[in-house]
MARLUMKE-919994 format. One record per residue: chain; residue in one letter; x, z, y of N, C-alpha, C in turn. Coordinates in steps of 0.2 Angstrom, whole numbers. Example, Ala and Ser with C-alpha at 12.3 -4.5 7.8 and 13.67 -1.06 7.14 Angstrom:
% residues 2
{chaine A&residu a&npx 66&npz 39&npy -28&capx 62&capz 39&capy -22&cpx 66&cpz 39&cpy -16} $
{chaine A&residu s&npx 64&npz 35&npy -11&capx 68&capz 36&capy -5&cpx 64&cpz 39&cpy 0} $
***
This chain:
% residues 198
{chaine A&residu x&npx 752&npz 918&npy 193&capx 747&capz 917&capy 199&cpx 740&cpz 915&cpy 196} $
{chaine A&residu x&npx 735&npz 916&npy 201&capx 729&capz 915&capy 198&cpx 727&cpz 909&cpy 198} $
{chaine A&residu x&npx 725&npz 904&npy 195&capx 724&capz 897&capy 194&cpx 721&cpz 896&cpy 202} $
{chaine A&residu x&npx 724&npz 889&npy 204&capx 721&capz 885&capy 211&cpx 716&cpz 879&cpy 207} $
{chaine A&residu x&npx 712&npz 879&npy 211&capx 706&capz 873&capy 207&cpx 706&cpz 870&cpy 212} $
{chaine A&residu x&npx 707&npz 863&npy 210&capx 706&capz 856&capy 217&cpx 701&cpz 852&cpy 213} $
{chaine A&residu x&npx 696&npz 850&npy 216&capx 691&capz 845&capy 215&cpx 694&cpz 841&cpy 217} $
{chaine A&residu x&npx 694&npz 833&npy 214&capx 693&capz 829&capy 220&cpx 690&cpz 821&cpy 218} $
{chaine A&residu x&npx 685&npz 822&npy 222&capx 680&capz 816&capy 222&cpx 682&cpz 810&cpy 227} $
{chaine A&residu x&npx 680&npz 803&npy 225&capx 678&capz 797&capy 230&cpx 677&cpz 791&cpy 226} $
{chaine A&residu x&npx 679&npz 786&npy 229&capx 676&capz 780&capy 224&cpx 683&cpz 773&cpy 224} $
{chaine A&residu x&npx 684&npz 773&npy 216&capx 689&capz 769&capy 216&cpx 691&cpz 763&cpy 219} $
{chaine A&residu x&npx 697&npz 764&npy 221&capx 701&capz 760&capy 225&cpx 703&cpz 764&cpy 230} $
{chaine A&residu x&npx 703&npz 769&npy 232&capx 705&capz 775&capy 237&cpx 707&cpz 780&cpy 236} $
{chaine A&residu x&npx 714&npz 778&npy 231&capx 721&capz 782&capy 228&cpx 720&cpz 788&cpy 227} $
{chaine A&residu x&npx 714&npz 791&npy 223&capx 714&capz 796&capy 221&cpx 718&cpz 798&cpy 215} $
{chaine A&residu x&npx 718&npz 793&npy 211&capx 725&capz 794&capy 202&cpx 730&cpz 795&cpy 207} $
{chaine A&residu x&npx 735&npz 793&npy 213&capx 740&capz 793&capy 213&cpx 740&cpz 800&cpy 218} $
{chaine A&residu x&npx 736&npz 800&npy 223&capx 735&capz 807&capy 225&cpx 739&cpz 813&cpy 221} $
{chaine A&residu x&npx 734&npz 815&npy 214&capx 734&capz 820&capy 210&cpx 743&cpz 818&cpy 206} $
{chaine A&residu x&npx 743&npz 812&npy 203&capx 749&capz 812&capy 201&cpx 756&cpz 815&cpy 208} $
{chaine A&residu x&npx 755&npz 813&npy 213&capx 758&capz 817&capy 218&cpx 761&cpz 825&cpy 217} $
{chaine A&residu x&npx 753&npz 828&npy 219&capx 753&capz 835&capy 218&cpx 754&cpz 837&cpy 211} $
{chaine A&residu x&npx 753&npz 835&npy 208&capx 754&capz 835&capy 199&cpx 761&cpz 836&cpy 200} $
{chaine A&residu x&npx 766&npz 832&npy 199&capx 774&capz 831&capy 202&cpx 776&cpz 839&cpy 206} $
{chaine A&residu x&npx 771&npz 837&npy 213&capx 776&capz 842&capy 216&cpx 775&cpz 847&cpy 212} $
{chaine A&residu x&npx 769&npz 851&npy 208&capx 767&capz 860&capy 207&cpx 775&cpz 858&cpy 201} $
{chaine A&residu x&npx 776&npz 854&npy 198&capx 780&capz 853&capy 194&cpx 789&cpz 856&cpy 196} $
{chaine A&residu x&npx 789&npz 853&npy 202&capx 794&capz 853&capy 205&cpx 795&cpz 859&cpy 208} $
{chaine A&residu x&npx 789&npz 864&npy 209&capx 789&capz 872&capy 210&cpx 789&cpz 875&cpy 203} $
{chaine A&residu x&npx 790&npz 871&npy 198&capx 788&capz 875&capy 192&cpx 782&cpz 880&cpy 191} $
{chaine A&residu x&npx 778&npz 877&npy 194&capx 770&capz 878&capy 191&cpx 768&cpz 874&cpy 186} $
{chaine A&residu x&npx 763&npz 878&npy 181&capx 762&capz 876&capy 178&cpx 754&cpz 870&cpy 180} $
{chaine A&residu x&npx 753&npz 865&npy 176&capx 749&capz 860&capy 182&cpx 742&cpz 858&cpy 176} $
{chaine A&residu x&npx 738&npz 857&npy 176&capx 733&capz 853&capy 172&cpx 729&cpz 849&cpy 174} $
{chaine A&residu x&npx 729&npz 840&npy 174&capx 726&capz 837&capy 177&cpx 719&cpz 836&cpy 172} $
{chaine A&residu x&npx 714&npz 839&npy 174&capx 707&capz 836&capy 168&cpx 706&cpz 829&cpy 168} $
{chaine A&residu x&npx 702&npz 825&npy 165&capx 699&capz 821&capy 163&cpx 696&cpz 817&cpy 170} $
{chaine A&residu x&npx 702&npz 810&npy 171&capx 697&capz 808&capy 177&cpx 690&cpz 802&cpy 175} $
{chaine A&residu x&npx 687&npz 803&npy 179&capx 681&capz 800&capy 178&cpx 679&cpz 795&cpy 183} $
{chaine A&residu x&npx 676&npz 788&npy 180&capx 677&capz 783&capy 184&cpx 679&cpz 779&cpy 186} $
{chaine A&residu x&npx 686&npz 779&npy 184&capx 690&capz 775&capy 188&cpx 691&cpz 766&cpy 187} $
{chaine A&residu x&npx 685&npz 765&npy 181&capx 689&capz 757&capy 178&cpx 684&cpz 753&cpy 184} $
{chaine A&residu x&npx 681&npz 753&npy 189&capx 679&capz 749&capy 192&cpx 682&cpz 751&cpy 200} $
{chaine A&residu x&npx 683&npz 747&npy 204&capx 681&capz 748&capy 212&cpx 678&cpz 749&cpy 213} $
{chaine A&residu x&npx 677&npz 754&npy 217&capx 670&capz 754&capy 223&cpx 667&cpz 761&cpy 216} $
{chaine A&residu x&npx 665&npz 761&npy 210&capx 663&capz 766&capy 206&cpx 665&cpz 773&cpy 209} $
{chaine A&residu x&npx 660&npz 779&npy 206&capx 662&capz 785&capy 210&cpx 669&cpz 786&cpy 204} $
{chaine A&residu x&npx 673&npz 789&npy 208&capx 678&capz 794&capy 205&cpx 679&cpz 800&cpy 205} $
{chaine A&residu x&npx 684&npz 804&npy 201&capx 683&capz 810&capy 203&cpx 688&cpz 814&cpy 198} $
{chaine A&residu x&npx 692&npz 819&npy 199&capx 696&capz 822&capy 193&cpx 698&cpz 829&cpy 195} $
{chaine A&residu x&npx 699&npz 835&npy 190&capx 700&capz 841&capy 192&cpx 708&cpz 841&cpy 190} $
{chaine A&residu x&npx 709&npz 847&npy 192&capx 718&capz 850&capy 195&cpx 718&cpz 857&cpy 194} $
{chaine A&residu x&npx 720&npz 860&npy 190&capx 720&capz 867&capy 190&cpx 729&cpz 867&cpy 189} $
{chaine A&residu x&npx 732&npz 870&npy 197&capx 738&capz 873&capy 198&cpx 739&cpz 881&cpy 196} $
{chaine A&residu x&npx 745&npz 883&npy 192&capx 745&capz 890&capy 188&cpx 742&cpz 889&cpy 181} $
{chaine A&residu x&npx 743&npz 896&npy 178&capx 742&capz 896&capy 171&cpx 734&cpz 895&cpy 169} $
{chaine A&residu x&npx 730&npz 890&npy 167&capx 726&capz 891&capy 164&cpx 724&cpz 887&cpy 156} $
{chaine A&residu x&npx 721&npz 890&npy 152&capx 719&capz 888&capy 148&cpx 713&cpz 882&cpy 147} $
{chaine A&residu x&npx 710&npz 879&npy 152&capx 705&capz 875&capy 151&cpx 706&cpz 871&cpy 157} $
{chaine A&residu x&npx 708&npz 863&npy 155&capx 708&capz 858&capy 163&cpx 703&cpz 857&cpy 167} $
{chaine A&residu x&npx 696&npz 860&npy 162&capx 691&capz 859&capy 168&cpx 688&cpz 866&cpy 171} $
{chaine A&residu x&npx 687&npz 864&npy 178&capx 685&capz 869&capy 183&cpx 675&cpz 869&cpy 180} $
{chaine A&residu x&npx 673&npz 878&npy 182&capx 668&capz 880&capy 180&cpx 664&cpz 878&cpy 187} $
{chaine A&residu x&npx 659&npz 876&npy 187&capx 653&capz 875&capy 192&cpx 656&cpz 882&cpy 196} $
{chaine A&residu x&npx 654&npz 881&npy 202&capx 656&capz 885&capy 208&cpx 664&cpz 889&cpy 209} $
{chaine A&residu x&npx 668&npz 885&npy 206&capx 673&capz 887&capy 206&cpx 679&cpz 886&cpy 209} $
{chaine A&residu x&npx 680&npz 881&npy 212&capx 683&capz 875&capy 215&cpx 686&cpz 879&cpy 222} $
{chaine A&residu x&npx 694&npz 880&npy 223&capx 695&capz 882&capy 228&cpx 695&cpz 878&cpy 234} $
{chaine A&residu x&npx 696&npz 873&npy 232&capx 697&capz 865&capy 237&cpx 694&cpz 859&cpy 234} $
{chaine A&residu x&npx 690&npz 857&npy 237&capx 685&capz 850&capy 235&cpx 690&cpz 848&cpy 241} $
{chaine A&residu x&npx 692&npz 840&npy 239&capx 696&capz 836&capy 244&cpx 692&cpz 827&cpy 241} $
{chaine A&residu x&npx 687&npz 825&npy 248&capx 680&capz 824&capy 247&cpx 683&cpz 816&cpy 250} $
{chaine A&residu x&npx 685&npz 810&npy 246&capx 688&capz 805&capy 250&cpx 679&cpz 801&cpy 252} $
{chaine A&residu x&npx 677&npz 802&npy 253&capx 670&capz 799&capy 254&cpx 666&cpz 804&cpy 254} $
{chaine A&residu x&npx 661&npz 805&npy 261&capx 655&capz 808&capy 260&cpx 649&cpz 809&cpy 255} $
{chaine A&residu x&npx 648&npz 803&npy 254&capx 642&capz 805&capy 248&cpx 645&cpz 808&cpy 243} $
{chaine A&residu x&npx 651&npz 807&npy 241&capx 655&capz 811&capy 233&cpx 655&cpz 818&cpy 235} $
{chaine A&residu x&npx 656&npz 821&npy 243&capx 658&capz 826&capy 246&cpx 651&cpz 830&cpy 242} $
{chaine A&residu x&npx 644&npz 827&npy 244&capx 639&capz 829&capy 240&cpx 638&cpz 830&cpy 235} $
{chaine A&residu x&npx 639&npz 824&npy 231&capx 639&capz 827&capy 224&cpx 644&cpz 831&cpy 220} $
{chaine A&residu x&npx 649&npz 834&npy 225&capx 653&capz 839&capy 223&cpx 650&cpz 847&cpy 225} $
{chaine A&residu x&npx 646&npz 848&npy 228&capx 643&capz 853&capy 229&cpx 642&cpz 859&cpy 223} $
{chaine A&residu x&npx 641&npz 856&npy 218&capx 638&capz 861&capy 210&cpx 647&cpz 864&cpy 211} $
{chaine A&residu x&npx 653&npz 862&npy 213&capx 657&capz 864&capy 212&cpx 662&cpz 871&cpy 217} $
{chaine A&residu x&npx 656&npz 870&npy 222&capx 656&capz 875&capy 230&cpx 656&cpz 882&cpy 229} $
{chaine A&residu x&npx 660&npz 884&npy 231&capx 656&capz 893&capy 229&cpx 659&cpz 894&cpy 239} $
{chaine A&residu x&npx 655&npz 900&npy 242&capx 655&capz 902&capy 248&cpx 664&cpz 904&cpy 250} $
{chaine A&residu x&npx 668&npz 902&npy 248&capx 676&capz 904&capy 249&cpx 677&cpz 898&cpy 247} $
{chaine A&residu x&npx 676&npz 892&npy 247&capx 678&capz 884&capy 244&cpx 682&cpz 881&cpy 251} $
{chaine A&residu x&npx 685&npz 878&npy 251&capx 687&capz 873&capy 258&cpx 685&cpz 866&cpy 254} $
{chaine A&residu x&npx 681&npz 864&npy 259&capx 678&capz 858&capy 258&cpx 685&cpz 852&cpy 264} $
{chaine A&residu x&npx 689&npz 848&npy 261&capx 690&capz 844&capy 266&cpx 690&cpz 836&cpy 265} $
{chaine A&residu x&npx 684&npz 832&npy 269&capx 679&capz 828&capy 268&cpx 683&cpz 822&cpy 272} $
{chaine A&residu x&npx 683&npz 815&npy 270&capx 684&capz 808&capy 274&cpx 675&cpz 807&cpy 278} $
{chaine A&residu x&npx 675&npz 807&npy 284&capx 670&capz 805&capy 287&cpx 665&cpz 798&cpy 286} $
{chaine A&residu x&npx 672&npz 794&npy 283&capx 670&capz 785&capy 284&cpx 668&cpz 785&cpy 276} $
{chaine A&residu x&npx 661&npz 781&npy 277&capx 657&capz 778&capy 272&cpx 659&cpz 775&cpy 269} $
{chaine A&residu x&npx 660&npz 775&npy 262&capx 655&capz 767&capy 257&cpx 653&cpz 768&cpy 253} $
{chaine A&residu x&npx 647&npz 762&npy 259&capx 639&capz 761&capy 252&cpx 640&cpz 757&cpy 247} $
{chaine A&residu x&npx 637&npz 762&npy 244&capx 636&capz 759&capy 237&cpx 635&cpz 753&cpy 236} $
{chaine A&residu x&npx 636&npz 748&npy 232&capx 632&capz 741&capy 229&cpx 626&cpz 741&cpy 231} $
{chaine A&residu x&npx 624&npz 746&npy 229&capx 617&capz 747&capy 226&cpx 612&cpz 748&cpy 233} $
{chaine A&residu x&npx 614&npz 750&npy 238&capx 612&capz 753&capy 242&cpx 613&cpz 749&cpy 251} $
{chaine A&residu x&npx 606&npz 746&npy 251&capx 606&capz 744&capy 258&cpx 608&cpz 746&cpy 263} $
{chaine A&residu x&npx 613&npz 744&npy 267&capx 614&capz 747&capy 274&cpx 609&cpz 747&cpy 278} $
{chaine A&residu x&npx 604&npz 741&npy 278&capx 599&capz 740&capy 283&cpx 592&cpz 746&cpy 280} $
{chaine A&residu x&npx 592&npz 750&npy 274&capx 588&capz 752&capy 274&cpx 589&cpz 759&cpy 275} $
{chaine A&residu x&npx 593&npz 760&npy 279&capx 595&capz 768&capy 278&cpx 595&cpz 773&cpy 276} $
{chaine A&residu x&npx 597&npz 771&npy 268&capx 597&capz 775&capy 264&cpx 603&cpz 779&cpy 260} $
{chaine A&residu x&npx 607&npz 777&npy 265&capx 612&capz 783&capy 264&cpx 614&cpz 786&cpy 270} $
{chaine A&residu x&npx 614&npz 794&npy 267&capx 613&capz 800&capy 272&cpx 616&cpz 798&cpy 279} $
{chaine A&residu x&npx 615&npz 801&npy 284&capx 620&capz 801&capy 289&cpx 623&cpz 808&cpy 287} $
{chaine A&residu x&npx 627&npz 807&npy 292&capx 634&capz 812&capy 291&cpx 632&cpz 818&cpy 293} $
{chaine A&residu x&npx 626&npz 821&npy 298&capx 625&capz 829&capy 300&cpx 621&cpz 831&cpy 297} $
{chaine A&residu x&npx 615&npz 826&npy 291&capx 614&capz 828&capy 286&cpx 620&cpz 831&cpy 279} $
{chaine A&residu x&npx 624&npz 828&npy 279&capx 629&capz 826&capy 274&cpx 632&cpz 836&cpy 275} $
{chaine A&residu x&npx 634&npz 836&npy 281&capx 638&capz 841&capy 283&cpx 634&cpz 849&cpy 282} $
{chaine A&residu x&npx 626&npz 846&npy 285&capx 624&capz 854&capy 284&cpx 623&cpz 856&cpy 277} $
{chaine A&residu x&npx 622&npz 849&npy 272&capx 622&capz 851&capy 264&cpx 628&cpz 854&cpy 261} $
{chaine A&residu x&npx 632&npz 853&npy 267&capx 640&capz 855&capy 262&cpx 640&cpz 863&cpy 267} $
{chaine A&residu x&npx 638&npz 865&npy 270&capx 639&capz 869&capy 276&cpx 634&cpz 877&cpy 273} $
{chaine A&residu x&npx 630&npz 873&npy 270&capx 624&capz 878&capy 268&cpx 628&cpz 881&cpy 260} $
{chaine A&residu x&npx 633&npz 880&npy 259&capx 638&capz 882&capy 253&cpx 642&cpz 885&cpy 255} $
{chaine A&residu x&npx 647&npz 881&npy 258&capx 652&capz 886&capy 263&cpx 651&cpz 883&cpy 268} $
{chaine A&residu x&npx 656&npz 889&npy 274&capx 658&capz 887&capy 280&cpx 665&cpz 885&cpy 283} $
{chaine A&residu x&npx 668&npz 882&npy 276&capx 674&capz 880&capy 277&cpx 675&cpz 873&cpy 277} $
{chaine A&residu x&npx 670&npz 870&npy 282&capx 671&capz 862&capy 281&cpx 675&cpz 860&cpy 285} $
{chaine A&residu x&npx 681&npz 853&npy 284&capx 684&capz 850&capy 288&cpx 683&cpz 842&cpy 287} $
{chaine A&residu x&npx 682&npz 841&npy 293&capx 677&capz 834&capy 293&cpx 682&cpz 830&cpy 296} $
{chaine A&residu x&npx 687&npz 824&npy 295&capx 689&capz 818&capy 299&cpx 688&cpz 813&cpy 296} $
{chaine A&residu x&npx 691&npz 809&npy 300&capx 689&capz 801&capy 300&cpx 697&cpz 798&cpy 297} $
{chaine A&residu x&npx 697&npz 801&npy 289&capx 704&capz 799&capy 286&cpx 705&cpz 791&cpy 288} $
{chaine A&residu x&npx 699&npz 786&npy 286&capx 700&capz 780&capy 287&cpx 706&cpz 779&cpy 293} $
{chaine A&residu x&npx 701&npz 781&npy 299&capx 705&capz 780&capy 308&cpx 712&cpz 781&cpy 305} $
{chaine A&residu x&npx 713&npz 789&npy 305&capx 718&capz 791&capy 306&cpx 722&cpz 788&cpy 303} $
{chaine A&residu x&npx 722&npz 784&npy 295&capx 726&capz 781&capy 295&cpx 727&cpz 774&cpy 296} $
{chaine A&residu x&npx 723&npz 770&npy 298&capx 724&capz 765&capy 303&cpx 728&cpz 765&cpy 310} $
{chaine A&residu x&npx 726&npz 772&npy 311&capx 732&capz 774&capy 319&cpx 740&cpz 775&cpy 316} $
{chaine A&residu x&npx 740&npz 779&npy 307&capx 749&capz 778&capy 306&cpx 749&cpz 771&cpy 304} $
{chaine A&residu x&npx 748&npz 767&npy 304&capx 749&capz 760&capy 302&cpx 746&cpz 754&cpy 296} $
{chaine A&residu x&npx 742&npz 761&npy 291&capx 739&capz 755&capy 286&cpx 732&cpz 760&cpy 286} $
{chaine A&residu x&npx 727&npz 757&npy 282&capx 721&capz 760&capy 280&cpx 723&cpz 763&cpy 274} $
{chaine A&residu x&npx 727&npz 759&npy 271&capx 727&capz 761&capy 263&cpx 733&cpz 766&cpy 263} $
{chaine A&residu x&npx 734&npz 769&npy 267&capx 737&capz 776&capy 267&cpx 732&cpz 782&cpy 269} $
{chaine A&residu x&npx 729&npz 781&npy 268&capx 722&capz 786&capy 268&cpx 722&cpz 791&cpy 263} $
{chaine A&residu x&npx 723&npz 790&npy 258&capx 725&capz 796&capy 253&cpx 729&cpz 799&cpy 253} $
{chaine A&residu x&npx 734&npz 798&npy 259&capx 739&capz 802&capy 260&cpx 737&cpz 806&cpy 267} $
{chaine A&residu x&npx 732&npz 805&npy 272&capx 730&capz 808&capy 276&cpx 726&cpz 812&cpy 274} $
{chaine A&residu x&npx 722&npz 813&npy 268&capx 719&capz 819&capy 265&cpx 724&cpz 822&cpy 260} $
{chaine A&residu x&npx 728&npz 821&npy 259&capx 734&capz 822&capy 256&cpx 738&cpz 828&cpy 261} $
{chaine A&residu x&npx 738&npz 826&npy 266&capx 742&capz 832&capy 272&cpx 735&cpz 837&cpy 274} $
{chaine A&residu x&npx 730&npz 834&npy 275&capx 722&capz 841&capy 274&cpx 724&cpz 843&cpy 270} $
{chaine A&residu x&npx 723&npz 843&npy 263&capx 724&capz 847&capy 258&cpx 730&cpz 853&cpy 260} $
{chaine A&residu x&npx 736&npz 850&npy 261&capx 743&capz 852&capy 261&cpx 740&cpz 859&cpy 267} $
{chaine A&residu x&npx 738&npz 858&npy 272&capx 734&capz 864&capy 278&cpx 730&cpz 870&cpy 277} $
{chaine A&residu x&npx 728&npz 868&npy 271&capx 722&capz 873&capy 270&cpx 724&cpz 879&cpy 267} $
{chaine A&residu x&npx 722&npz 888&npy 271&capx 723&capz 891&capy 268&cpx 724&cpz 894&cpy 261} $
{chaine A&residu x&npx 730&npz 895&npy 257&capx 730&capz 897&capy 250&cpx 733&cpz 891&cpy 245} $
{chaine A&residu x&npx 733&npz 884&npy 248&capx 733&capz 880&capy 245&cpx 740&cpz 879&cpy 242} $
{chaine A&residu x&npx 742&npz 881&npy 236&capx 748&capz 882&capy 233&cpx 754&cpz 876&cpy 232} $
{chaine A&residu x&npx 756&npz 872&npy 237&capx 760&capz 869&capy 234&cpx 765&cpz 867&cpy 244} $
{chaine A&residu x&npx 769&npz 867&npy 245&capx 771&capz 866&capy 253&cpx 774&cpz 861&cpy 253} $
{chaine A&residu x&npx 774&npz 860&npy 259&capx 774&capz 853&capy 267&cpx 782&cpz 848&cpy 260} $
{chaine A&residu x&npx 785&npz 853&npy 260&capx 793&capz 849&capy 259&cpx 792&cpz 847&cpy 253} $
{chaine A&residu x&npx 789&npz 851&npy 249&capx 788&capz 847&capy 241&cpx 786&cpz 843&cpy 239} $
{chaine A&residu x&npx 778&npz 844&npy 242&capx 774&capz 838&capy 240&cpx 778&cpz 833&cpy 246} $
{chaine A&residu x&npx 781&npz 831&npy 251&capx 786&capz 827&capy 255&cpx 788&cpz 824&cpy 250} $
{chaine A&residu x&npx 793&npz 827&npy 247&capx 798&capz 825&capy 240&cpx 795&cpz 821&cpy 234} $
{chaine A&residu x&npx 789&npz 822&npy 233&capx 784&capz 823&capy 229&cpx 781&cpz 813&cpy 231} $
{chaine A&residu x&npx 779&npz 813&npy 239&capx 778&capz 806&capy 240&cpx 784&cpz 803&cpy 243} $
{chaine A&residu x&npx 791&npz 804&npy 240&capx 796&capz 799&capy 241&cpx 797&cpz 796&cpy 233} $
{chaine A&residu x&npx 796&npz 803&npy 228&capx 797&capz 798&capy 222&cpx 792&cpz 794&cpy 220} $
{chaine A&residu x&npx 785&npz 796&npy 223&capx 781&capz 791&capy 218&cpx 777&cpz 782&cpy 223} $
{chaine A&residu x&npx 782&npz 784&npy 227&capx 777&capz 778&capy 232&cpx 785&cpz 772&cpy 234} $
{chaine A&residu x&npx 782&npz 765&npy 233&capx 786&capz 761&capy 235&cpx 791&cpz 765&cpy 242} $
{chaine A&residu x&npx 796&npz 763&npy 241&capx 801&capz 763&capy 247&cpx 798&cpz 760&cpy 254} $
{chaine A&residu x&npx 796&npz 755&npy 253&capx 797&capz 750&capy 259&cpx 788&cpz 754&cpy 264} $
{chaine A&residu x&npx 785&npz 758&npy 260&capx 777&capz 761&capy 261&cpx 779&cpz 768&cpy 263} $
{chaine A&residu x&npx 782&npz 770&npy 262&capx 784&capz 779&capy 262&cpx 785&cpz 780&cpy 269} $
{chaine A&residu x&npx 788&npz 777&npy 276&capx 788&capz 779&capy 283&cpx 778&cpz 778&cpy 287} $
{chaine A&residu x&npx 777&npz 774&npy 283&capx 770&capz 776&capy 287&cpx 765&cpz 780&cpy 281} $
{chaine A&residu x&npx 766&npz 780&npy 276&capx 763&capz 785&capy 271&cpx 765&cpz 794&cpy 275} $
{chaine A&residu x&npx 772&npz 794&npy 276&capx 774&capz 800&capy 279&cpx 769&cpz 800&cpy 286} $
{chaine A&residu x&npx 770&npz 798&npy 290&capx 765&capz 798&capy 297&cpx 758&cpz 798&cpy 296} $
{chaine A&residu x&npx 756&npz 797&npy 290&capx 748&capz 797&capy 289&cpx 747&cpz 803&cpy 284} $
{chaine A&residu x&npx 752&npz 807&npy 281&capx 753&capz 812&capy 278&cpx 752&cpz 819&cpy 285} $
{chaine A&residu x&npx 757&npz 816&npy 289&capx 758&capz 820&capy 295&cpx 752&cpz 824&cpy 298} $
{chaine A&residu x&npx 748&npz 816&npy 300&capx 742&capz 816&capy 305&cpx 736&cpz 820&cpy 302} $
{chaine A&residu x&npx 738&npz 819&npy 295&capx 731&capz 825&capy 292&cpx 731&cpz 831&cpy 293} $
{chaine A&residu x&npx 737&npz 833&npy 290&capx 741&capz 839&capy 290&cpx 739&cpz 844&cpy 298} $
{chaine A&residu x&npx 742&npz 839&npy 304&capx 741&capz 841&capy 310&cpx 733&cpz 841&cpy 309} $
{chaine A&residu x&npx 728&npz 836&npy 311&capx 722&capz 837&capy 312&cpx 718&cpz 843&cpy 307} $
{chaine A&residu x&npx 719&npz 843&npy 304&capx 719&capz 849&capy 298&cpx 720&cpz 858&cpy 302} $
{chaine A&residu x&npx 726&npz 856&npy 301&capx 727&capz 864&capy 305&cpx 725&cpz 865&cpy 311} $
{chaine A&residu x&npx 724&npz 860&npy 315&capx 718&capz 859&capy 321&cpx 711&cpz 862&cpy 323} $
{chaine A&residu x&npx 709&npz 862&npy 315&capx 702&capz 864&capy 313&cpx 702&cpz 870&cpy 311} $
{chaine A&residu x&npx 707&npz 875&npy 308&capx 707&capz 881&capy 306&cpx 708&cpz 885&cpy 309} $
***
């Protein structure tokens, strides 16, 4: 099969290592071959993160500028800065809810709003799915299950090579016991919101 490219950017502490480890596991569990590149960022909170995924045979763990089947964007602004990675067939699938940087005043509005955010990602492709991961997972029972409601995005989007019941299997081995019924429902609720949009 032809290599599947997943970007995926946000800012530590918003289970991105464990995401990938996830999907890492399930392509395993299809016997696909899997290559997780070089994550970036990760030794502080709140620092940007971000790590590539090439599922199928390839020879190099990093994805080439505009080649990116799926960028899965747990923060807007990262959503951004993932753009060099857009080609016009890309599924962009985006967390709505902010965070501002350190660095960056909330009172002085200097970080974008979101229908700025969106026409920058829009003007790439037109494959953007925009929700409020945060919410959703608040409504299955925790915030920090939120990786896992862009974790069931990803699962939705056309092409996206790995299916509902593996990666299911996939977050029962890797997630404590007593966390997995509401990880499961906020796994759900993206998945549905997801295929909603397409």
């Amino acid at each position: 099969m032809h290599p599947y490219h997943i970007y995926i950017s946000g800012v530590g502490g918003q289970g991105i290592i464990k995401t990938s480890v996830i999907m890492g596991e399930a392509a395993m569990k299809r016997g696909l071959p899997v290559v997780v590149g070089e994550i970036h960022g990760m030794s502080q909170r709140g620092g940007e993160v971000s790590t590539q995924m090439k599922i199928g045979v390839s020879h190099s763990p990093l994805i080439e500028e505009g080649n990116a089947d799926l960028i899965l964007a747990f923060e807007p602004l990262e959503a951004v800065r993932s753009v060099n990675m857009i080609n016009k067939d890309s599924y962009v699938v985006m967390n709505t809810a902010p965070i501002y940087p350190f660095n960056l005043s909330q009172s002085e509005n200097s970080y974008p709003d979101l229908s700025t955010i969106l026409s920058e990602l829009r003007s790439h492709t037109k494959k953007v799915i925009a929700m409020d991961a945060d919410e959703i997972a608040k409504k299955s029972g925790h915030i920090l299950s939120m990786n896992m409601v862009m974790l069931g995005g990803a699962t939705a989007v056309p092409g996206f090579p790995l299916d509902k019941k593996t990666i299911i299997k996939s977050m029962q081995d890797n997630l404590p016991e007593r966390s997995i019924p509401i990880n499961l429902k906020a796994f759900e609720e993206g998945f549905k919101f997801c295929m909603s949009k397409l």
